[in-house]
OpenMM code with the backbone's topology and positions (N, CA, C; nanometers):
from openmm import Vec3, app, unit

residues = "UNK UNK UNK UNK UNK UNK UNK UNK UNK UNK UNK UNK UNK UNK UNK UNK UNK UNK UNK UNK UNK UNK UNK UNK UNK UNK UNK UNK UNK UNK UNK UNK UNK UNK UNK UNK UNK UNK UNK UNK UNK UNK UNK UNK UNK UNK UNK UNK UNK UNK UNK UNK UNK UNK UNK UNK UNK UNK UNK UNK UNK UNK UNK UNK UNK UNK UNK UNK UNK UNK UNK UNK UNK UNK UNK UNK UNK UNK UNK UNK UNK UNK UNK UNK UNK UNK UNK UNK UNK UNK UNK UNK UNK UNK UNK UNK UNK UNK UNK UNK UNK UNK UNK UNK UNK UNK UNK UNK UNK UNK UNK UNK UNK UNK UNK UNK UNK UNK UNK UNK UNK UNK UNK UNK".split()
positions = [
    Vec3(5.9951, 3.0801, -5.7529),
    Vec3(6.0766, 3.0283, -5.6435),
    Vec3(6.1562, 3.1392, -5.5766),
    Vec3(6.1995, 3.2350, -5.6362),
    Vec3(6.2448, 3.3837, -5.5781),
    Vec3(6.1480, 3.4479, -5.4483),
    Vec3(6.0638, 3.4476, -5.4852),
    Vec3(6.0106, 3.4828, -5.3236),
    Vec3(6.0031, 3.3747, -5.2116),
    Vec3(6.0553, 3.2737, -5.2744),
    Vec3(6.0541, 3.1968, -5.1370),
    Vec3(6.2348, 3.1733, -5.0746),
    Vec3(6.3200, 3.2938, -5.1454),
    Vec3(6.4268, 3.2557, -5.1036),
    Vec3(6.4804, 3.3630, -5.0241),
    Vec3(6.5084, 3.4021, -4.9422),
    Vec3(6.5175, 3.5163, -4.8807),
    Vec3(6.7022, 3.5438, -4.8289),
    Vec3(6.7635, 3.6750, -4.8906),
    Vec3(6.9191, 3.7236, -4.8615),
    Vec3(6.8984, 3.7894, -4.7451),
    Vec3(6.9909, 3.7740, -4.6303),
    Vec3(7.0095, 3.8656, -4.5108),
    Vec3(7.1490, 3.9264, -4.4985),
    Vec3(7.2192, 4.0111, -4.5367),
    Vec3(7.3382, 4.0381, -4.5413),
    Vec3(7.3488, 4.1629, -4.3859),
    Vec3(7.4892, 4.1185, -4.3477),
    Vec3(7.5073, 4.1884, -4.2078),
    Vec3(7.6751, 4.2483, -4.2425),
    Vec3(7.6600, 4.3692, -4.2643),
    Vec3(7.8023, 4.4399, -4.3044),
    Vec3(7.8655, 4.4957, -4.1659),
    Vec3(7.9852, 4.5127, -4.1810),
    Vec3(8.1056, 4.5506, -4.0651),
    Vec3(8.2533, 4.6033, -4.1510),
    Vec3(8.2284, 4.7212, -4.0468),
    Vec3(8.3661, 4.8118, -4.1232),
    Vec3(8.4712, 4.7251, -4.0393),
    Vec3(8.6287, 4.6919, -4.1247),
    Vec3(8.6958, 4.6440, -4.1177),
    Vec3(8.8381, 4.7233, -4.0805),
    Vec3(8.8444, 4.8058, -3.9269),
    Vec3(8.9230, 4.9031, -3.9409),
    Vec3(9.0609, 4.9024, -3.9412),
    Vec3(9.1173, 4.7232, -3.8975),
    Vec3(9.2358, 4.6886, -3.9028),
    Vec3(9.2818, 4.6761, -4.0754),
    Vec3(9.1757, 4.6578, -4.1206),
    Vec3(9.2567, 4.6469, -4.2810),
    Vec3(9.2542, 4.8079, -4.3252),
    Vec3(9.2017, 4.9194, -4.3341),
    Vec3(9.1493, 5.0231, -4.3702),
    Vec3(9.2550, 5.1444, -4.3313),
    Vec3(9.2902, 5.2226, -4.4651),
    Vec3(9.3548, 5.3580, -4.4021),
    Vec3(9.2862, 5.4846, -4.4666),
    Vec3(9.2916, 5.5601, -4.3785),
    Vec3(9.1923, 5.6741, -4.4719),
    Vec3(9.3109, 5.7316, -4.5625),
    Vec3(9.4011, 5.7225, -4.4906),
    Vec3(9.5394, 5.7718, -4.5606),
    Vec3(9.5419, 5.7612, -4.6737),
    Vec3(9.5028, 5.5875, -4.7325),
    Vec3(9.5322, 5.5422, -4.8517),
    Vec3(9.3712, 5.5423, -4.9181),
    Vec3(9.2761, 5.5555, -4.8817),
    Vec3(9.1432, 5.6367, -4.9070),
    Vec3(9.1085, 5.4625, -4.9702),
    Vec3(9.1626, 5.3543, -4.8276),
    Vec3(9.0956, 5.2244, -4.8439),
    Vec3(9.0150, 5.2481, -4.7215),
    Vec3(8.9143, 5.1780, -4.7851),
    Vec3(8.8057, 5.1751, -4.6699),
    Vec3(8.7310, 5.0037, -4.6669),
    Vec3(8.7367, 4.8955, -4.6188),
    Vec3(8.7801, 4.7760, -4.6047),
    Vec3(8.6116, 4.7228, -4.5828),
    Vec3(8.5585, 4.6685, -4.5961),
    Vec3(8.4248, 4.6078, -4.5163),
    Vec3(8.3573, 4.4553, -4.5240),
    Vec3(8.3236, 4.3806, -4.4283),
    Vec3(8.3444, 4.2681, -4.4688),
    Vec3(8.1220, 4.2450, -4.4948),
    Vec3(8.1340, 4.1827, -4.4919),
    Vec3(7.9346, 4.1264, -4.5192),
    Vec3(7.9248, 3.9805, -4.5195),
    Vec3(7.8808, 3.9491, -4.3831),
    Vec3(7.8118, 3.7993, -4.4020),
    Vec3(7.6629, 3.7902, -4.4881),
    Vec3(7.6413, 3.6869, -4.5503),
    Vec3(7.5083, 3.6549, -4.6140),
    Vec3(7.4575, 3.4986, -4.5963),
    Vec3(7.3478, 3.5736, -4.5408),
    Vec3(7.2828, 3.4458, -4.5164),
    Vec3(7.1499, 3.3840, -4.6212),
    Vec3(7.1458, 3.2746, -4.7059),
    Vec3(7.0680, 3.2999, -4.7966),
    Vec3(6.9646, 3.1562, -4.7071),
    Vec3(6.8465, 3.1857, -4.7352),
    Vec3(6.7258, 3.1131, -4.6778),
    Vec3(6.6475, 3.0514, -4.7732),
    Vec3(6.6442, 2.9757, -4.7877),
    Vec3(6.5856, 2.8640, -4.9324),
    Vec3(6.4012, 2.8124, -4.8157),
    Vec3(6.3801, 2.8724, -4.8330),
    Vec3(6.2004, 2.8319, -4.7608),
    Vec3(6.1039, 2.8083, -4.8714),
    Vec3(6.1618, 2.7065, -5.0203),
    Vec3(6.0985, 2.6697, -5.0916),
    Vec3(6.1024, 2.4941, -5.0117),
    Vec3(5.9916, 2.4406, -5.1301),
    Vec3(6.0142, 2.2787, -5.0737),
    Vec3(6.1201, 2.1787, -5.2236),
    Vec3(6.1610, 2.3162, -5.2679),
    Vec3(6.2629, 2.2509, -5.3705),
    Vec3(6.4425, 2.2752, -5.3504),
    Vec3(6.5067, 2.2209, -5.4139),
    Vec3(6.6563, 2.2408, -5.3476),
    Vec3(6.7173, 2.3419, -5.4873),
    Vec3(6.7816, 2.4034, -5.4857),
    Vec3(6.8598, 2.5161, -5.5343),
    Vec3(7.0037, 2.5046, -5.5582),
    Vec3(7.0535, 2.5282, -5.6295),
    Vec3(7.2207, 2.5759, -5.6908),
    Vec3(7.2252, 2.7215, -5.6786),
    Vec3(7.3122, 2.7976, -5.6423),
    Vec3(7.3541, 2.8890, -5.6388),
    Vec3(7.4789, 2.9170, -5.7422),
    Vec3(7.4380, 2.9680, -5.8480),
    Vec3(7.5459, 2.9544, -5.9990),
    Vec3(7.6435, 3.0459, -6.0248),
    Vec3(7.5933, 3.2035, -5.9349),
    Vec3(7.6788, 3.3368, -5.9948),
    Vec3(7.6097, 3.4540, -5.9481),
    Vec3(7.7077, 3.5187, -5.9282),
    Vec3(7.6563, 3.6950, -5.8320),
    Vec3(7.6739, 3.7785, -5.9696),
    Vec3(7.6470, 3.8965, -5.9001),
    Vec3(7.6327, 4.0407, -5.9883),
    Vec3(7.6060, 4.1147, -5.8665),
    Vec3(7.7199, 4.2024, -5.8425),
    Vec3(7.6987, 4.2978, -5.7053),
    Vec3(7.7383, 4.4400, -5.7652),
    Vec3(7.6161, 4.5443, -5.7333),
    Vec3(7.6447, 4.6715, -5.7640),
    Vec3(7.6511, 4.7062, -5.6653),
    Vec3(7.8274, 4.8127, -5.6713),
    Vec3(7.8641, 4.9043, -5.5767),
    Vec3(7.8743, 5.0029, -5.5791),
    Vec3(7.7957, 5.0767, -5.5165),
    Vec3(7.7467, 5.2594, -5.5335),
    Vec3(7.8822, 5.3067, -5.4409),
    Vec3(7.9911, 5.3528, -5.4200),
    Vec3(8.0476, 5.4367, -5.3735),
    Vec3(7.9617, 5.5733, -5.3061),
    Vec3(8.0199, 5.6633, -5.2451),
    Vec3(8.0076, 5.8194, -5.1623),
    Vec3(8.0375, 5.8284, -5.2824),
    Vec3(8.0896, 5.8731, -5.3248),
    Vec3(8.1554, 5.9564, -5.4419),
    Vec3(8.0439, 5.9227, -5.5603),
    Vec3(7.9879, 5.8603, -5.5570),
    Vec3(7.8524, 5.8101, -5.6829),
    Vec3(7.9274, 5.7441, -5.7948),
    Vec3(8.0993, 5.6586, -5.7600),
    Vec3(8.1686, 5.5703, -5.8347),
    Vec3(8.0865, 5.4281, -5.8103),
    Vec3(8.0253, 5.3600, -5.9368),
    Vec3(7.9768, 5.2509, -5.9189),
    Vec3(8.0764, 5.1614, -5.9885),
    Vec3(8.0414, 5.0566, -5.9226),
    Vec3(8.1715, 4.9110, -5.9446),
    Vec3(8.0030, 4.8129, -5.9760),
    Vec3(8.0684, 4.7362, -6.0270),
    Vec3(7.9680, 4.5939, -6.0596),
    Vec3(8.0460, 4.4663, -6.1093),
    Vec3(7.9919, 4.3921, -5.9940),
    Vec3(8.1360, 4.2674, -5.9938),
    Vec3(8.0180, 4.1562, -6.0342),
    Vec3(8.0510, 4.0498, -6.1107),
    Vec3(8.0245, 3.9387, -6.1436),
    Vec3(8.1104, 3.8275, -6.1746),
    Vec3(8.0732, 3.7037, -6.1434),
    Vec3(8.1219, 3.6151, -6.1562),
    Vec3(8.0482, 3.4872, -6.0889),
    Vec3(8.1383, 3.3810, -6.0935),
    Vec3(8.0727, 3.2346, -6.0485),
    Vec3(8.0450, 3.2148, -5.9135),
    Vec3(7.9525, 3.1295, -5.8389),
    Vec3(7.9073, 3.1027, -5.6954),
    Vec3(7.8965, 3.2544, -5.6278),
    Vec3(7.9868, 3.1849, -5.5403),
    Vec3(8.0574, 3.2955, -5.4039),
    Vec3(8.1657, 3.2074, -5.3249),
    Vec3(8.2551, 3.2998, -5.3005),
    Vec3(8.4022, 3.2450, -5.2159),
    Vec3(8.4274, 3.1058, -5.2819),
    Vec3(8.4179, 3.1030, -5.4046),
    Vec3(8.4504, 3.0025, -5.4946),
    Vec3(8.3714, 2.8599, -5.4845),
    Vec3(8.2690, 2.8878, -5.4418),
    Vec3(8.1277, 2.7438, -5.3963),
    Vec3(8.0700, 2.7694, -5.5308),
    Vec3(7.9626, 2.6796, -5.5649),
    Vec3(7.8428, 2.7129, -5.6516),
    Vec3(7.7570, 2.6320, -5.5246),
    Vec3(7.7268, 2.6855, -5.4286),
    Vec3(7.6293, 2.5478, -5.2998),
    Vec3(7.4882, 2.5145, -5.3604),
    Vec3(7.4575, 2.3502, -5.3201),
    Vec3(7.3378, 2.3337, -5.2729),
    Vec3(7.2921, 2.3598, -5.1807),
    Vec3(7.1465, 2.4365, -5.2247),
    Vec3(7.0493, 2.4893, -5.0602),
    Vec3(6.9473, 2.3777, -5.0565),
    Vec3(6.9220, 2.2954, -4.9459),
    Vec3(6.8468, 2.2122, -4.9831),
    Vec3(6.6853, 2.2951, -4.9275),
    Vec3(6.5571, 2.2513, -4.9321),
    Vec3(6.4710, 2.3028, -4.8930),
    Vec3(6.4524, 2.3294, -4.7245),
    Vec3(6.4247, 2.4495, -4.6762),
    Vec3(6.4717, 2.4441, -4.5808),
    Vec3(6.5665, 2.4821, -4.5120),
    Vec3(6.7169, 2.4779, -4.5491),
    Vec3(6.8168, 2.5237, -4.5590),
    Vec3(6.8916, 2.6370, -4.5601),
    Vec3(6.9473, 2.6998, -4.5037),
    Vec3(7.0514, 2.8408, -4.5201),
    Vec3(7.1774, 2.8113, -4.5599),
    Vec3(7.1982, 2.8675, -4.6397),
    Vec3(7.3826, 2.9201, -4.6610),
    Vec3(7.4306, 3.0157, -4.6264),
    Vec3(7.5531, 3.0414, -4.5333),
    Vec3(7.5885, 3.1522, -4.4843),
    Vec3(7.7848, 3.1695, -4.5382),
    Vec3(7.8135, 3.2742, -4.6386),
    Vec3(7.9278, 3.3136, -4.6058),
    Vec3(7.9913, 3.4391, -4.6268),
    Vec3(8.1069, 3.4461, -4.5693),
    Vec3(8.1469, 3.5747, -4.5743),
    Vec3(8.2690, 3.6364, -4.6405),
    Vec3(8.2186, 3.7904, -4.7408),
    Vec3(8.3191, 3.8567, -4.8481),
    Vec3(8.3696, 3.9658, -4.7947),
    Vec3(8.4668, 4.0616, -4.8522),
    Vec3(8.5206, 4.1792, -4.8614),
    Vec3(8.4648, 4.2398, -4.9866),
    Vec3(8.4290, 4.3440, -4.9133),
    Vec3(8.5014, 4.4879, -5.0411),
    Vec3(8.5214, 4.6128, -4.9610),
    Vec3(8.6039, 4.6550, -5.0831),
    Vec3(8.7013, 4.7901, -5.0510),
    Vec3(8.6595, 4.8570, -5.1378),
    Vec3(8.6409, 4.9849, -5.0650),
    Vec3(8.5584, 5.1391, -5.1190),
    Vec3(8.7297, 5.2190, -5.1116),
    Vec3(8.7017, 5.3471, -5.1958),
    Vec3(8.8127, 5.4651, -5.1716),
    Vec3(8.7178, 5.5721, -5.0620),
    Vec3(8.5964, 5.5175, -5.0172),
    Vec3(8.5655, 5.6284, -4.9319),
    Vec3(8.5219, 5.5654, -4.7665),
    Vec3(8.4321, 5.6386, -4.6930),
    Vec3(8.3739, 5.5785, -4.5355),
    Vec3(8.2408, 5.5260, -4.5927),
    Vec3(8.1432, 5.5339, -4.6653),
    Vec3(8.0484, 5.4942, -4.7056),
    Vec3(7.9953, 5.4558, -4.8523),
    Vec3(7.8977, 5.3960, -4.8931),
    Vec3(7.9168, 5.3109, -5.0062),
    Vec3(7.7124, 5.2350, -4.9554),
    Vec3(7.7058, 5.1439, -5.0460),
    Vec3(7.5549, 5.0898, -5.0569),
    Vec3(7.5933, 4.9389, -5.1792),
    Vec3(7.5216, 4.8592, -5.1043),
    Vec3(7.5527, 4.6716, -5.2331),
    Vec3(7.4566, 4.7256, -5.2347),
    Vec3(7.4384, 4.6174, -5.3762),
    Vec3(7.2991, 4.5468, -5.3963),
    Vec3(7.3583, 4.4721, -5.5400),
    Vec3(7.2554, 4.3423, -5.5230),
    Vec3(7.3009, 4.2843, -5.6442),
    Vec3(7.1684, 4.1439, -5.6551),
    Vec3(7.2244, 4.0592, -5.7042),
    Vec3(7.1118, 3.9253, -5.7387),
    Vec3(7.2083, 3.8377, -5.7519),
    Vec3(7.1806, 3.6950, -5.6912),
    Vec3(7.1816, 3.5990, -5.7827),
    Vec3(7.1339, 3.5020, -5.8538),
    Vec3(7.1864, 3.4175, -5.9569),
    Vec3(7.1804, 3.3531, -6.0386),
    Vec3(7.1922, 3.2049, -6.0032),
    Vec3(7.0276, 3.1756, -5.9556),
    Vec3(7.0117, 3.0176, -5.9076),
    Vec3(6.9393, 2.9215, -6.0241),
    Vec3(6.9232, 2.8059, -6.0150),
    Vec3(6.8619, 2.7021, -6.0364),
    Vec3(6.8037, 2.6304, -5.9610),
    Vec3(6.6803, 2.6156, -5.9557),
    Vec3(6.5887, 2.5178, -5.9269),
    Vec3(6.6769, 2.3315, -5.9997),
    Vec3(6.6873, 2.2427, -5.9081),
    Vec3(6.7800, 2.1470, -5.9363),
    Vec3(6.6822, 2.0506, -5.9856),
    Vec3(6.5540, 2.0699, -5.9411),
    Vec3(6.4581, 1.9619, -6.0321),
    Vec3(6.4467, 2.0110, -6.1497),
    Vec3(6.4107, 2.0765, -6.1631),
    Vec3(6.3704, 2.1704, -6.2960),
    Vec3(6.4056, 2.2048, -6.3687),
    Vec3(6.6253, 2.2473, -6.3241),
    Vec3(6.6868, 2.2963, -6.3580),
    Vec3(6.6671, 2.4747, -6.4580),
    Vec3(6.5636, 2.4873, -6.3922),
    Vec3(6.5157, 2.6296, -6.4406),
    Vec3(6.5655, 2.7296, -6.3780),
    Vec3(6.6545, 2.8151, -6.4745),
    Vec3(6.7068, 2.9314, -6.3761),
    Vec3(6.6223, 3.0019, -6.3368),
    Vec3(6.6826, 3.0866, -6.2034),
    Vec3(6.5765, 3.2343, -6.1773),
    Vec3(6.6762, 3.3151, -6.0897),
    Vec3(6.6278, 3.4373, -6.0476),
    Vec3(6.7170, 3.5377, -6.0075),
    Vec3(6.6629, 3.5683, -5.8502),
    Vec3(6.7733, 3.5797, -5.7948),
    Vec3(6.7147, 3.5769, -5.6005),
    Vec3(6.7726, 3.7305, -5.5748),
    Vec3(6.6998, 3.8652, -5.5795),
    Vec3(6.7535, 3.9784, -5.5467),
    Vec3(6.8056, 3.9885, -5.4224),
    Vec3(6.9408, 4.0368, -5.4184),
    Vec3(6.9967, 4.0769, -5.2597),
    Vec3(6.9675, 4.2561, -5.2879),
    Vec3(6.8806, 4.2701, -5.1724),
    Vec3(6.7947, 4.3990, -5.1326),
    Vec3(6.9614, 4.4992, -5.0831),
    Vec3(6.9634, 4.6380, -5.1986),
    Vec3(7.0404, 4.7127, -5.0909),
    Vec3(7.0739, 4.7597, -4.9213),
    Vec3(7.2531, 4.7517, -4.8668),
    Vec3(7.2519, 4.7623, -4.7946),
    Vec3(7.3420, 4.8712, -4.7718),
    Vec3(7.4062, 4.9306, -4.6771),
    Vec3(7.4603, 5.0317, -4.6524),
    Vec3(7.6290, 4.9967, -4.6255),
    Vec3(7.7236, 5.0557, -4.6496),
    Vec3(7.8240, 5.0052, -4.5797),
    Vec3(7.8947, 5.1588, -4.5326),
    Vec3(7.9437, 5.1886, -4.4096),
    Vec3(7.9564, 5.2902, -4.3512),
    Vec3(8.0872, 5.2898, -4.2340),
    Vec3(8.1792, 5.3573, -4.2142),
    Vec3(8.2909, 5.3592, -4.1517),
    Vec3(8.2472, 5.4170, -4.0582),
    Vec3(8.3701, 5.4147, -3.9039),
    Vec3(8.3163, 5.4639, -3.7827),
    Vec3(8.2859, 5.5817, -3.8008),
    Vec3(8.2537, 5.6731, -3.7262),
    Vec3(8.1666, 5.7999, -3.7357),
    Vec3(8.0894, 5.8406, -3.8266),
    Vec3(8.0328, 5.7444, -3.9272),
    Vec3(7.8740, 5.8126, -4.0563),
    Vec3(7.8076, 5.8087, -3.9982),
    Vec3(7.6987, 5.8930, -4.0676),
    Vec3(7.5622, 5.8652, -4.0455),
    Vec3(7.5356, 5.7406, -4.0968),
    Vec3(7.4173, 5.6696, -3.9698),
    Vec3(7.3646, 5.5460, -4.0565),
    Vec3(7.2333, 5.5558, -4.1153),
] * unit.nanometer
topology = app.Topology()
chain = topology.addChain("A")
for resn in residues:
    res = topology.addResidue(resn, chain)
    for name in ("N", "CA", "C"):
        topology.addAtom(name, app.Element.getBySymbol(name[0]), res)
């Protein structure tokens, strides 16, 4: 059921929250998750690895997202939107989550494909 679920994440540097001063660097990421199975889904728990510039990795886990566990029904998208804060201008997610098939109740894992996160003037 993992290949039929597809993550689109769309990142944006956040320059009103962000000081280089304080070596916060702010970024927000919508995700849009696409359920193009003909079965409906729970979304149970993330695991997001964060590669820093500096090659400091963070790895956050926990339950749903923005405190949901959602049903995707078949068909269906879920879209919402997180923060994270780097100490540098650039950085890279990637992570998976941790769904269920609701007939089946069989877990499986939906990879969110690395993305870039980058402050005004990086290279992209």
């Amino acid at each position: 059921m993992d290949r039929e679920v597809l993550v689109d994440v769309e990142p944006a540097f956040r320059d009103d929250e962000s000081s280089s001063e304080a070596s916060r660097y702010v970024f927000s990421y919508t995700v849009t998750i696409h359920n193009h199975s003909p079965r409906s889904m729970q979304l149970l728990a993330r695991h997001w690895k964060i590669t820093q510039g500096s090659g400091k990795v963070q790895e956050v886990r926990g339950k749903g997202v923005v405190g949901q566990q959602p049903m995707i029904g078949p068909g269906q998208t879920f879209r919402y939107t997180s923060r994270a804060i780097l100490d540098g201008p650039v950085g890279v997610m990637e992570g998976a989550y941790t769904c269920v098939d609701t007939a089946s109740q069989r877990p499986f894992e939906v990879s969110i494909p690395p993305f870039r996160l980058a402050g005004p003037n990086q290279v992209h």
